[in-house]
N, C-alpha and C positions, 0 to 999 in steps of 0.2 A: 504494500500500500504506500502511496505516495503523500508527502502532505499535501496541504488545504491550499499553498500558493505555489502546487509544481504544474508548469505549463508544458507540455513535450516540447514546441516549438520555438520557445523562448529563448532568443538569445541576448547574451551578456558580455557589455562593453564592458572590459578591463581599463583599468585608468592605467597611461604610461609615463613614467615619468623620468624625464631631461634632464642631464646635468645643466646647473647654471649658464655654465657659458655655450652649450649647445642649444639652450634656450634663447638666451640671448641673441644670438647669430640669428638663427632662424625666424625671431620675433620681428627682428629684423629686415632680411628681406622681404616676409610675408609682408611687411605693411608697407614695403616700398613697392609689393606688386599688389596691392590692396585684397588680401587674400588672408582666411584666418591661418591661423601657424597650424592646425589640424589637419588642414585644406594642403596646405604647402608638402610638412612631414610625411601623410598619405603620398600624396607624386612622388617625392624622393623616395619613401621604401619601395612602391609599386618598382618603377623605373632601376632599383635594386634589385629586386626580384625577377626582373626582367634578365638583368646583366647573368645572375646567377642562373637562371634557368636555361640560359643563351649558352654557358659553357658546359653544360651538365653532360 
């Protein structure tokens, strides 16, 4: 039996969390391309993920 608030489908966002100064950087660009840092960090690991699946 499952409890009272399990949904099967439910998924769950993990919070990541940035060293200072990688925050920083990135806080950075993102609002020089007017983009949240969530928005930004997502493209660059995608765009990583890409790199690494490319040499696999």
């Amino acid at each position: 039996m499952r409890g009272k608030f399990y949904h099967a489908n439910a998924t769950l966002n993990l919070p990541v969390y940035l060293d200072a100064e990688v925050q920083a950087y990135l806080s950075a660009i993102a609002s020089k391309k007017g983009v949240q840092l969530s928005e930004l960090a997502n493209d660059l690991l995608k765009r990583e993920i890409g790199i690494i699946e490319a040499v696999k």
